[in-house]
N, C-alpha and C positions, 0 to 999 in steps of 0.2 A: 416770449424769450425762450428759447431753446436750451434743454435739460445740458449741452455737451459742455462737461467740466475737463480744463485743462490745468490738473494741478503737478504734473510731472515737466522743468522744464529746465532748459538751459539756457541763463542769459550769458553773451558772450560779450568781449569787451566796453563795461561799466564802468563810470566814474563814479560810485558813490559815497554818499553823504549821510551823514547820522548824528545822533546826539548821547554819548556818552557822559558820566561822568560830568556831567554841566558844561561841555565843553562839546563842541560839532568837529567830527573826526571824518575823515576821506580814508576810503580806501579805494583801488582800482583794481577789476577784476577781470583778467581774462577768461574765466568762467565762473559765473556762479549757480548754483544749482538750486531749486526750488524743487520737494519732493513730496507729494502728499500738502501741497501747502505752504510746506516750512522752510526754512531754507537750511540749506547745507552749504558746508565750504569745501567739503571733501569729496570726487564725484562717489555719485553710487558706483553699487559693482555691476547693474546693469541699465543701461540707459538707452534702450532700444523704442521704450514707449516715450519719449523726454523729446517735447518740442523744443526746437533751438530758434532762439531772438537773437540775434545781431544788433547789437545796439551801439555801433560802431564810434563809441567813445561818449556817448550822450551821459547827460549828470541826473542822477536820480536822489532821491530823496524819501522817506518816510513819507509812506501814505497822508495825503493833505488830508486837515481837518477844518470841515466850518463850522466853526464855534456858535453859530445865532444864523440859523436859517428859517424863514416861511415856506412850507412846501405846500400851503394853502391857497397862496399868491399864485401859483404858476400859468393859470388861467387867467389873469388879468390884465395879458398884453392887448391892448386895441380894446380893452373893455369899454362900453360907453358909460359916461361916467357926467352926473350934473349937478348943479347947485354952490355953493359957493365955495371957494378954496383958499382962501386970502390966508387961511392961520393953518397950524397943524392939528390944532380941533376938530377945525371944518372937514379937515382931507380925511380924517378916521371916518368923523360923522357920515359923510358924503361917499367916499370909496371901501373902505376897508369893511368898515362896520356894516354896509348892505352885502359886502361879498359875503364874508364867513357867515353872518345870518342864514345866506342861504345854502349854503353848500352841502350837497345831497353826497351820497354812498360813492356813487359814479364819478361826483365829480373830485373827491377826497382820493376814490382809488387812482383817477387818469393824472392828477394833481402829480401822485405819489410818481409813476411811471415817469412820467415828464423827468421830473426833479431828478431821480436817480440815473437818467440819459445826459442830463445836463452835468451832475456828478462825475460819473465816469469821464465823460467827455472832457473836464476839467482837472483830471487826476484828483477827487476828492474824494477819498476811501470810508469815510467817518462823517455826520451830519450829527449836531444837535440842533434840534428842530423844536419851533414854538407855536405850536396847531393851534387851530381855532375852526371848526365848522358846527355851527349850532343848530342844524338841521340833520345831522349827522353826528352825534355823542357818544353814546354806548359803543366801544368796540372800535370807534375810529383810529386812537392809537395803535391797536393789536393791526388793524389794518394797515396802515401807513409804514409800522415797524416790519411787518413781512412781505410786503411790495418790494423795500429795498433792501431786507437780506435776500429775497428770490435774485434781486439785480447782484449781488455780493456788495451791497451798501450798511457799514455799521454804524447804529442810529443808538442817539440815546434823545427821548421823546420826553413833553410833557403838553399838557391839555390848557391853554388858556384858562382861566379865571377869570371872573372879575362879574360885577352888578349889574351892567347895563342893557343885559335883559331878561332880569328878574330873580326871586329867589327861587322858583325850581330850576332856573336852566343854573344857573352857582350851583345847586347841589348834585345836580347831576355830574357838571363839571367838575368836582372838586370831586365825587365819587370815581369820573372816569379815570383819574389823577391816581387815586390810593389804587385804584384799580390793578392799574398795567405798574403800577411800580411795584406791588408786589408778585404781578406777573414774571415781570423781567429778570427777579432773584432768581429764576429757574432757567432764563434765557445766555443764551453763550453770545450772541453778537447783539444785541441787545439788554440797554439799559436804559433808565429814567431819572428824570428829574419831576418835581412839584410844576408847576407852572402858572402863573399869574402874571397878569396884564400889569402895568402901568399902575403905581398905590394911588393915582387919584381918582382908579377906577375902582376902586375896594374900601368900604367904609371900615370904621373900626369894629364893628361888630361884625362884618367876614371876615375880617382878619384873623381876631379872638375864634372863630370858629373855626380856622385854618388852621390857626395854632391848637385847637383840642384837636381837631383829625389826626395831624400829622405829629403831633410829639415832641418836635426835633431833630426826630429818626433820617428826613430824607434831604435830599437836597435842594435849594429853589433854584426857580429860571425864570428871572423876571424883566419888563423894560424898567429902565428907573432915570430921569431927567433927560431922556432924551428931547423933550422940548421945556423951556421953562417954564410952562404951565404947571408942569406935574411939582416942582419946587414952591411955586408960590403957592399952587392946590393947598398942598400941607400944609401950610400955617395958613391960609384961610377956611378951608374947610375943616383940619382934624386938628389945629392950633398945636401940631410939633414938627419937626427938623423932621425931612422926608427920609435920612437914613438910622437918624435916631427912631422913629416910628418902625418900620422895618423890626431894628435892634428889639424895641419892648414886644414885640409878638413873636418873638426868638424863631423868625425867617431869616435870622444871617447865616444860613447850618455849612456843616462842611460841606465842600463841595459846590457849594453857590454859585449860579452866575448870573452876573447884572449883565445887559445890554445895554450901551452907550454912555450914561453917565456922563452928560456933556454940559453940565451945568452945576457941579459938585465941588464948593468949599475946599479949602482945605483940612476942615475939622471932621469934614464928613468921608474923604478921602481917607483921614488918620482911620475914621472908625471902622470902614472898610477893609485897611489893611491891618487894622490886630485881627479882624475876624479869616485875613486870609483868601476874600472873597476874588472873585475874579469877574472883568469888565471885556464884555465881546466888542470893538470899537468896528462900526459899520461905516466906513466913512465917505461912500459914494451914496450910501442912501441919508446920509445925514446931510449932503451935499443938494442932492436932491427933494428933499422934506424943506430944507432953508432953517433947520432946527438948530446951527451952529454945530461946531466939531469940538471932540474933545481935547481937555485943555494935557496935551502929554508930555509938557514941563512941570508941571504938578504929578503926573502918575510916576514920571519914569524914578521920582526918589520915594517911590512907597513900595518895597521889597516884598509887602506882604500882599500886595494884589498883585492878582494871575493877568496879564493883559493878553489879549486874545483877538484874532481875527475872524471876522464876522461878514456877513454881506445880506440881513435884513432881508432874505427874500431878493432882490435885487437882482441879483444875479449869482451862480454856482464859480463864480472865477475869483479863488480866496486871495491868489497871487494878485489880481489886480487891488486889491484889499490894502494888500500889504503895502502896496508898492506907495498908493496913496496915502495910506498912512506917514510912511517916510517924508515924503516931499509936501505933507503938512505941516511936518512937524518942522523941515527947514523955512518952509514958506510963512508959518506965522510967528515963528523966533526970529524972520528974517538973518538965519545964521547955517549956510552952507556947507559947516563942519562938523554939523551933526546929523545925524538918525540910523547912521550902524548901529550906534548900540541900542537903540529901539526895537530895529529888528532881532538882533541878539534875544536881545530878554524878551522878544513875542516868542520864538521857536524856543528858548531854555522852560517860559511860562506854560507855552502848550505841553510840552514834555510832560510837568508836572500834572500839568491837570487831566491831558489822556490818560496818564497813569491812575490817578484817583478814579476814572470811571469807566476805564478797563484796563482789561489785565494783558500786557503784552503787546499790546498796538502798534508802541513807538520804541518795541524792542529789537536791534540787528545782531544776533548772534545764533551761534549753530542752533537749530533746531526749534528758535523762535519762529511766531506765523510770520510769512512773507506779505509784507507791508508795503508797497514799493511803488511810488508815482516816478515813472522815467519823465524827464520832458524834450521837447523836441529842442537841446540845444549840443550840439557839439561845441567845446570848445575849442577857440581858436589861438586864443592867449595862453599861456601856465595856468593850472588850474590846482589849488591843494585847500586844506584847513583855515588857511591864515588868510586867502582872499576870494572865499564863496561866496561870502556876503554883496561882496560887490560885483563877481558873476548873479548874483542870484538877483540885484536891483536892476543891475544894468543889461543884464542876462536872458535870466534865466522869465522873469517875469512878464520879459517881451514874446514867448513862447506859449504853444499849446501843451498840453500832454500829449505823450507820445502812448506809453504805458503806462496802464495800471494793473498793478497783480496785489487782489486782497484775497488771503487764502488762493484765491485760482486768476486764470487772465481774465480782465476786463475789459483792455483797449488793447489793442495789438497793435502796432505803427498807426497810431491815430485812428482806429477802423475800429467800433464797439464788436465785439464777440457775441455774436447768439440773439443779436439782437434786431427785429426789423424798425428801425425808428418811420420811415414812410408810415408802416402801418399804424401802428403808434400815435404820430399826428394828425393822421388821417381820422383816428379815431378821438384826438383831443378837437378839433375843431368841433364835431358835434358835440358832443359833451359842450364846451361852451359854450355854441350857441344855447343850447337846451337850457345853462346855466346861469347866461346873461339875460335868459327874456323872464327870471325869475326876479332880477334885479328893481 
């Protein structure tokens, strides 16, 4: 990647979109100004060093966020892969669980690269990320977190947890956890969460020891029913309510976030939202896995959960996230009159919750940092507040990114900045292979 930072710039006719005041406001700008970073409404008094974007009526928006990303996964396409796959057991036991075992320094670093070209590439300015490489412990988050600030990607990170290979790699793990989250207190684009696998991968006695590390001070980032194993686990294995369980080792802290939760009561849902928590809904890989999707006629009346878009590793495309979110949600209520306001409360929900774990992100005013994913969609139709939603389903999702400007440019008309991806791939291929004959 290439040191040239372009934080001096003028973008020229803008349509954009933001979230103020719990409400998503447009303005359209025939010029706006980006200086040092931040943006300005006023031009400077000299603008001689200021690259100028033409963005010829295109709709932009607040730097995308993905809520529940693997950036461990990225090496896994074409990966050869055997033994039985019939349940979602088997796919961890068989795929998942042999990757991350083996995932060396190399492959964690190329992992990282990959993922932050796929980011960018996707207008996704902000990743929280749920690592796992157990060949690779000590350090691997500080790694991962500065791979993708070098790309201008801001991460908020946590380290897998969980039993299932042993009590020193748990304590390691749960070391490299407290680790970088008290690293990160020091860090500006970077932040953390706890992180823990799936609670049927976690006895009560890790738990209790997660609960003395951590205090209640930090936040969690957990899976939690994404298949109905992990529901039934609990009352067979630890004989309580898998959110209640949770609850008694006071891992519901603020700031929380469940991935998927696609198997979840309504009582368990209730306890969920007094705690406030928030649920990353992944639903092309939930699609994918066969683990059933979450049930978002039950979520959409619990005010206290953060509902959030996600994509499991899967893929960096959060719009296509969304999009399918929507049209689950008409498809299994069999009712074509809803899922605006789905999407509504995902962009009002992420609001809040970018905000709790950072400062400014999803902020549009003078002097705030420039945040800004353009996408490649001109409108054709009127375009204002009252109907982006439906540009944005019917729209805007059918679109790449055009730009992205976080602090500095990252995509310029769809073209990465500073970056040779050929070489890049060229160099993720070996790596892979080096990392599949470990498999």
């Amino acid at each position: 990647i290439l040191e040239e930072k372009m934080n001096n710039l003028i973008i020229k006719d803008l349509n954009m979109f933001f979230i103020e005041d719990n409400n998503i406001k447009h303005k359209y700008f025939q010029e706006l100004y980006v200086k040092d970073g931040n943006i300005c409404f006023v031009a400077p008094e000299n603008t001689n060093d200021f690259k100028t974007l033409d963005m010829q009526g295109r709709a932009a928006f607040h730097g995308v966020v993905n809520f529940h990303h693997h950036i461990y996964s990225q090496l896994a396409k074409g990966m050869p892969v055997s033994g039985d796959f019939s349940n979602f057991y088997n796919v961890l036991v068989n795929m998942w669980w042999k990757l991350d075992k083996v995932l060396f320094e190399e492959a964690v670093e190329c992992s990282a690269e990959i993922a932050a070209v796929e980011c960018i590439k996707n207008g996704v300015s902000t990743v929280f990320d749920h690592h796992a490489s157990f060949d690779f412990i000590e350090g691997s988050l500080n790694k991962v977190g500065r791979i993708l600030e070098k790309y201008g990607i801001d991460s908020c990170l946590c380290f897998e947890v969980s039993d299932r290979n042993g009590k020193e790699v748990f304590e390691r793990s749960v070391d490299e956890n407290i680790s970088y989250l008290e690293q990160c207190k020091l860090e500006k684009n970077r932040t953390a969460m706890f992180g823990l696998h799936a609670p049927f991968t976690l006895s009560d006695s890790s738990l209790a020891i997660i609960r003395e590390r951590t205090k209640g001070e930090y936040p969690m980032h957990f899976h939690m029913a994404e298949d109905i194993l992990d529901v039934l686990s609990s009352w067979k294995d630890f004989g309580d309510d898998i959110v209640r369980r949770m609850e008694k080792f006071d891992l519901l802290t603020p700031g929380t976030l469940t991935a998927h939760c696609n198997h979840l009561s309504e009582t368990q849902l209730n306890l969920l939202s007094s705690k406030n928590i928030a649920i990353a809904h992944n639903p092309a890989s939930n699609m994918n896995n066969a683990v059933g999707t979450l049930g978002f006629e039950k979520v959409i009346d619990h005010k206290g959960i953060r509902f959030l878009p996600g994509t499991d590793g899967m893929t960096a495309d959060v719009l296509s996230s969304m999009k399918d979110a929507f049209l689950l949600y008409r498809h299994n209520q069999h009712d074509s009159t809803i899922g605006f306001e789905l999407i509504e409360r995902m962009f009002m929900d992420s609001k809040k919750f970018v905000d709790f774990h950072f400062s400014g992100n999803w902020v549009f005013e003078e002097g705030s940092k420039a945040n800004i994913t353009v996408f490649d969609y001109i409108p054709y139709t009127p375009i204002d507040a009252n109907n982006f939603l439906g540009h944005f389903i019917y729209g805007i999702t059918e679109t790449k990114a055009y730009s992205l400007i976080n602090n500095r440019l990252l995509l310029d008309a769809g073209k990465l900045v500073g970056i040779d991806e050929k070489a890049l791939c060229d160099k993720a291929v070996k790596v892979s292979e080096n990392l599949w004959k470990k498999l």
